[in-house]
N, C-alpha and C positions, 0 to 999 in steps of 0.2 A: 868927181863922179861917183865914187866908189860912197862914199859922206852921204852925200843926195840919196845912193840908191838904200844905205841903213836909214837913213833917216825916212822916207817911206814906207821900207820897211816897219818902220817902229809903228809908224801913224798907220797901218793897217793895221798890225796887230792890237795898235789898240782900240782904232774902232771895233775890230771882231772882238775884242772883251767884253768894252763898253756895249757892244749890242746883245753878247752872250747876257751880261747881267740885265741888260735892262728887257730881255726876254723872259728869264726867269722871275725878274720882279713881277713882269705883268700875272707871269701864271701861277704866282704865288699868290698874289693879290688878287686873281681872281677865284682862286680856290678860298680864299678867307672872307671872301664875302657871301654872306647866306642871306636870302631873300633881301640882298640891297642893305645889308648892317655889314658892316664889320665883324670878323667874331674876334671876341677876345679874352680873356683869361679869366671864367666862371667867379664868381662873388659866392664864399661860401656863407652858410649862416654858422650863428654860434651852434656847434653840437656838442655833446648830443641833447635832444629832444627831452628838456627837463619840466618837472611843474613847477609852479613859481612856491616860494614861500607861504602863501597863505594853504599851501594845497590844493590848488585848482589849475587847471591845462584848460583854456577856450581853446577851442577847433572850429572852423566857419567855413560849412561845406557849400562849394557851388558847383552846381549841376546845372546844364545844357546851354552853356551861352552861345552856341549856335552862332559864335563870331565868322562875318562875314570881312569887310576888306576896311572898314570903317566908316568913314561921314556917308559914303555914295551906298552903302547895306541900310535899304529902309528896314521898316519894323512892320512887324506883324499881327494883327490881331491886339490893334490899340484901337482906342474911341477914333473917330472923324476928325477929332479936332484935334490931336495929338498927333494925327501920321505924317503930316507935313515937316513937322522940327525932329523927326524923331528916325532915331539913325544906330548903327552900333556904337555911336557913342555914348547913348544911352546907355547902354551896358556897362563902358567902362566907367562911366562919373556912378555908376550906381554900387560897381567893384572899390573904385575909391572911396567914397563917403561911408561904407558898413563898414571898412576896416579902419577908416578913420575915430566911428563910432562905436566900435565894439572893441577894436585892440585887442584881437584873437592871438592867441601863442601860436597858431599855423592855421594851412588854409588846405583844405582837400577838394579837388576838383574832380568831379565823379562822371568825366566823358562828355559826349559829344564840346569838345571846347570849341574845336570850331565846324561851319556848315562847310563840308569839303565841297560843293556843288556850289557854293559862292563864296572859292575864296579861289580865285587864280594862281596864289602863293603862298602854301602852307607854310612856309617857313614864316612869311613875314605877316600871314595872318595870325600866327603862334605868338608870335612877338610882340603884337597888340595885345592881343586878348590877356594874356598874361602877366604887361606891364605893370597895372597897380598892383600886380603878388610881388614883382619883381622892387620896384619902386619903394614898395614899405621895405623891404628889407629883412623881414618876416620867411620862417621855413615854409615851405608849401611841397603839395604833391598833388601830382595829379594820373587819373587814368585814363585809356582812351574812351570812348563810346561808338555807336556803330557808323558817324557819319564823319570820322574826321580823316581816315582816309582816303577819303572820298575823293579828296584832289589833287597836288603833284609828289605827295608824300607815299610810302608803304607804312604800316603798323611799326614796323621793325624801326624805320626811318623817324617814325614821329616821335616814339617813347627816346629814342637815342639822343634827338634832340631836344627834347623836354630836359631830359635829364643834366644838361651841357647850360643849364641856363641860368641867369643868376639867384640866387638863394635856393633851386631846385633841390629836394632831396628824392626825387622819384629814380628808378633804378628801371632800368631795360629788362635784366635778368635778374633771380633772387640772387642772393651772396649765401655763402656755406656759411652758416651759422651754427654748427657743429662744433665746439670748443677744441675737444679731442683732433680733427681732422688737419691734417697736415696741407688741407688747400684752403685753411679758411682764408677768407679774403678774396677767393677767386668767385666766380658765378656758376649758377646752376644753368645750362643750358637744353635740357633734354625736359625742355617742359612747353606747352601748351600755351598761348598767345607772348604779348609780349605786355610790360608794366606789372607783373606779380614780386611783389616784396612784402615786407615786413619792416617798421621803422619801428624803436623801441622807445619810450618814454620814462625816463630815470625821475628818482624822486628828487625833490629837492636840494639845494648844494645845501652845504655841511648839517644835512639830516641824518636817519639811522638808512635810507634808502639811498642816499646819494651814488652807490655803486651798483643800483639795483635794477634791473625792468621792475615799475610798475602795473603799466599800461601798452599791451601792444597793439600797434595797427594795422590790420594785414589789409595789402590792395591786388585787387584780381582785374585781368582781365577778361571780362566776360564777351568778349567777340563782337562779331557785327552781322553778317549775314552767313548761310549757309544753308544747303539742298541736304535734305534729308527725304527719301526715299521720291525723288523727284516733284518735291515741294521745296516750296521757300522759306525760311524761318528766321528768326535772329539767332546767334551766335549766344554759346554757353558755355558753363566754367566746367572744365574736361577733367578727366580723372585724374592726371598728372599732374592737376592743378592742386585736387585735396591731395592727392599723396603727399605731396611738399606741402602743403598747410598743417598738414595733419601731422606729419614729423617735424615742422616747426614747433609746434603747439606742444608737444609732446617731451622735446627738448628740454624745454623749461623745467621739466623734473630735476634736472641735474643735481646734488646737493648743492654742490656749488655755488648755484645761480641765488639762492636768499641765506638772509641771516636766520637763524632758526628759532627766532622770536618773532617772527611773522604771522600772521593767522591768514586765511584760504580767502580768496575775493570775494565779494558776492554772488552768489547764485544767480539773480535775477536783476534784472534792471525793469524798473517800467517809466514807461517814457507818455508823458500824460500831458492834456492842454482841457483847456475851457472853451467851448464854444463861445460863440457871443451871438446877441439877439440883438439886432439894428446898432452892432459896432459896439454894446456894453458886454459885458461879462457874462453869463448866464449863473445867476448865482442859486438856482435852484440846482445847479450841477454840480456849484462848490459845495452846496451844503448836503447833499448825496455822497461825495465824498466823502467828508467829515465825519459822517457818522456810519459810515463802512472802511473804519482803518483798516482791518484787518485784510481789506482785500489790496491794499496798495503799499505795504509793505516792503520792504527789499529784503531779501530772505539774507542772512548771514552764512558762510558756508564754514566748516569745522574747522579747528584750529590743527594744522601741519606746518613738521618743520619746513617742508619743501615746498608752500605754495606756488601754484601756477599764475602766474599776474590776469587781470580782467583784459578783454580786448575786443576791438571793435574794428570790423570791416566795413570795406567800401568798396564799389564796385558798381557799373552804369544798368543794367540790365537786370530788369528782375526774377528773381525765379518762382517758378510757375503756380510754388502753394502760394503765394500773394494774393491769388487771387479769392482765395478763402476767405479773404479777409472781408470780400462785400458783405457775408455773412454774420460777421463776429462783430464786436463791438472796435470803434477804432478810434483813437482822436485825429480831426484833422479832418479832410475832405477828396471822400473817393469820386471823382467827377468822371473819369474815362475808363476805359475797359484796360487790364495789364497786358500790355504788349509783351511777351516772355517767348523763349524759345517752346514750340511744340516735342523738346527733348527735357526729359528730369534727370538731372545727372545724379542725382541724392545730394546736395549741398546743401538742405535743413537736416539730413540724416548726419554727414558729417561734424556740420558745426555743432550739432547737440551733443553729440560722441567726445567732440573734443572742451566740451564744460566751459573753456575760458570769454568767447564772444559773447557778449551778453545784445548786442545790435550792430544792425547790420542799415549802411546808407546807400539810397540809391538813386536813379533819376531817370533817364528815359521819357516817363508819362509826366510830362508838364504840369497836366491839369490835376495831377494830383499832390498831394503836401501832408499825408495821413502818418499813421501811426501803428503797427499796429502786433499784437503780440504771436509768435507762433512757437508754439514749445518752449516755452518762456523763451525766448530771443525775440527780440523788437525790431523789426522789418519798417524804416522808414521813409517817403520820399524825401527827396529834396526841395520838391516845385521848381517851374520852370524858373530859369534867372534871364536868362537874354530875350534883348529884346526882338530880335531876328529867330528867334524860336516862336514857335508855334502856341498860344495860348489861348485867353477868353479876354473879350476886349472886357477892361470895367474891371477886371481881378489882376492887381499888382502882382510884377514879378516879386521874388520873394527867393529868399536862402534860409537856411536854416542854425544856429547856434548848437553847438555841442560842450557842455561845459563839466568836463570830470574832474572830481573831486573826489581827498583826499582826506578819511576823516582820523580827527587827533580819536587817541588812547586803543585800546586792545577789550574793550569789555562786548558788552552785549551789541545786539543787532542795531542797525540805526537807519534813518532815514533825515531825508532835507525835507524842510519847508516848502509850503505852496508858498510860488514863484510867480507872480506877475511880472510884466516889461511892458509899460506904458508911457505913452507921453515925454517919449528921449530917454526912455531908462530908469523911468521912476520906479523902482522896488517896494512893495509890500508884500511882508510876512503874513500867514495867515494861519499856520498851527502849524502841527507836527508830521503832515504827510507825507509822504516820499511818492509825492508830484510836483508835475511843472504844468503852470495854467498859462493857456496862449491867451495875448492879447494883441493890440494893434501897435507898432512902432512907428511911426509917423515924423518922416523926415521931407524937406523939400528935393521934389525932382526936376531937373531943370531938361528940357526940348532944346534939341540942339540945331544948329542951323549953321554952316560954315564957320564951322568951330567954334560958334558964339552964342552964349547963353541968353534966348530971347527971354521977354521981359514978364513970355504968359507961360510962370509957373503954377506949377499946382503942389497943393499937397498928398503924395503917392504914399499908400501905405504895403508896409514890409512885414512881412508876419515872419516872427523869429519867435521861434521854439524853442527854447531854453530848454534841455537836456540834462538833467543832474545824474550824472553818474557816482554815485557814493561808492567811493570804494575803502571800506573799512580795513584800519593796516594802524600796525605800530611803529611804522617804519617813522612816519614823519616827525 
């Protein structure tokens, strides 16, 4: 009897184990599942963020994919005869095939990534939209914009999880970047939205720079909405924001931080393209050019032993002197009004204060893809990319190329060549200019239809802005 009753005993206890554990399993397992994946142990990229050997770092910025939930997210403002096959998958074979084509060293996504009002699961609309960044294996970063949390995510929520994801290098909070400081490594939290960092881009391995910043990237979050004096407005980069930019930037002085045979970055960057006149080149605008060097120049800055490295931001939301630009000469195409916050926080007063940005990328207004200069800093769109964004039916979505470069010796001032991208990539030099000439890149885009590429493709064209950022240096 006494047998019977331990033996019972045991066979309780061990059901109440067995169900203790397989309680816990469940709520473990349901806690590591985020929008229906699994999570599981981030895929880092190689870092840090270096340029290659030849001296050049491609970056290939996309702005507003307006990701929706995938095949059932139609598209927006295409031809009639396109809207049927045409889906967010469109957007991502069109994320796949540029980076298949271009083979960028990283990818910057400058907001709205996804349409929080058509995506019932930010988590796993994140995890689309993001996949070919994820899938190449490529570092990337991305910021918010004003519509992504729009749906089961907070700001706070979405940078957290961006950051958690494979090959991500985007940061929720900045990091002390302060050498001296006994918290480096820890985050700056007493700051204004959420996705402000800085990623630093080292010269190449066994170069004179290989333990250097070259090149840095700073990304802000410029907000979403916001009431100012009982109106509506977009959301802007707040003071707390330069303060930390601006003591970043500033940092760089250190001795420390260069070899003392370095010379100062460029002053100026100009970021230039060619119209074209029924799809060819406008060559009365090349040869206008040509024979006004002196206006396209990239100024050389003095030679110090502490230079500051050149650097480029990014951020979704434009600020308000953009709008200047209808007035000024611009490359590219101002088609919509700039949607900007009715607040100026002074963010062209800053970045000019602090010398090193020479352009700034941004997105928001779809329909625009321009260029354009303000206190010498280069204020650029990105043009819309998704296709569940908002456009012009008849005008390709389109991203934009940023290609900085790294040039050999220490002497006088210098400039790149005019830069054509035609017909898959075809290259022609054209002299001595320190421009880049826009042309058309013309790839097949395929309409999607239950996940199956129907038979009525077309050919979509991509306009890629080739970007030459010269940055004169004897590092390499």
């Amino acid at each position: 009897m006494n047998k019977t009753m331990e033996g019972l005993y045991s066979l309780l206890y061990l059901t109440l184990i067995l169900t203790i554990l397989f309680s816990l399993h469940t709520q473990i397992a349901h806690k590591l599942l985020i929008g229906k994946h699994p999570l599981h142990l981030k895929k880092s990229p190689h870092l840090p963020l270096r340029f290659n050997t030849d001296g050049t770092f491609k970056i290939l910025q996309v702005a507003d994919m307006h990701y929706g939930t995938g095949v059932l997210t139609s598209c927006k403002d295409v031809l009639a005869s396109e809207f049927h096959y045409c889906s967010d998958l469109n957007t991502t074979h069109f994320l796949k095939r540029i980076i298949e084509a271009e083979k960028p060293d990283f990818i910057a996504f400058t907001g709205d990534n996804i349409f929080g009002s058509s995506t019932p699961d930010a988590a796993e609309s994140l995890l689309r939209a993001f996949a070919p960044a994820m899938e190449s294996g490529l570092p990337w970063a991305a910021v918010l914009g004003n519509h992504d949390q729009e749906s089961t995510m907070t700001r706070l929520e979405l940078m957290s999880f961006i950051s958690l994801l494979d090959y991500s290098v985007s940061q929720t909070n900045p990091s002390v970047e302060d050498a001296s400081s006994a918290a480096k490594g820890n985050t700056i939290t007493d700051i204004d939205g959420f996705g402000n960092y800085n990623l630093r881009v080292y010269g190449a391995p066994g170069s004179h720079s290989a333990n250097s910043t070259v090149l840095d990237l700073f990304f802000l979050d410029s907000g979403d909405r916001e009431v100012v004096q009982g109106v509506r407005t977009y959301g802007w980069i707040k003071e707390s924001q330069l303060r930390w930019l601006h003591g970043v930037s500033k940092g760089y002085q250190h001795p420390k931080e260069r070899p003392s045979s370095a010379t100062d970055c460029l002053t100026t960057v100009h970021v230039l393209s060619v119209p074209t006149k029924g799809g060819l080149l406008d060559l009365d605008f090349i040869n206008m050019l040509q024979g006004r060097k002196e206006d396209f120049h990239l100024l050389k800055g003095a030679s110090s032993a502490t230079p500051t490295p050149c650097a480029l931001a990014f951020f979704h939301i434009p600020i308000p002197e953009v709008r200047q630009l209808y007035y000024q000469k611009i490359i590219g195409q101002f088609q919509e009004s700039v949607a900007c916050s009715s607040v100026n926080s002074g963010v062209l007063q800053a970045l000019v204060s602090m010398g090193d940005v020479k352009a700034v990328f941004m997105g928001h207004d779809h329909k625009n893809d321009f260029c354009g200069n303000l206190e010498s800093i280069w204020f650029c769109y990105g043009g819309g990319f998704g296709y569940h964004a908002y456009g012009i039916a008849g005008w390709p979505r389109r991203a934009r190329i940023i290609l900085a470069e790294l040039e050999k010796g220490s002497g006088h001032g210098s400039s790149c060549g005019n830069y054509t991208m035609q017909n898959d990539s075809t290259a022609d030099n054209h002299g001595a200019l320190a421009t880049v000439f826009e042309d058309e890149y013309c790839g097949r885009q395929g309409f999607y239809q239950d996940h199956k590429i129907e038979g009525r493709d077309r050919i979509s064209q991509l306009t890629n802005e080739l970007v030459h950022l010269i940055l004169e240096s004897s590092w390499h």
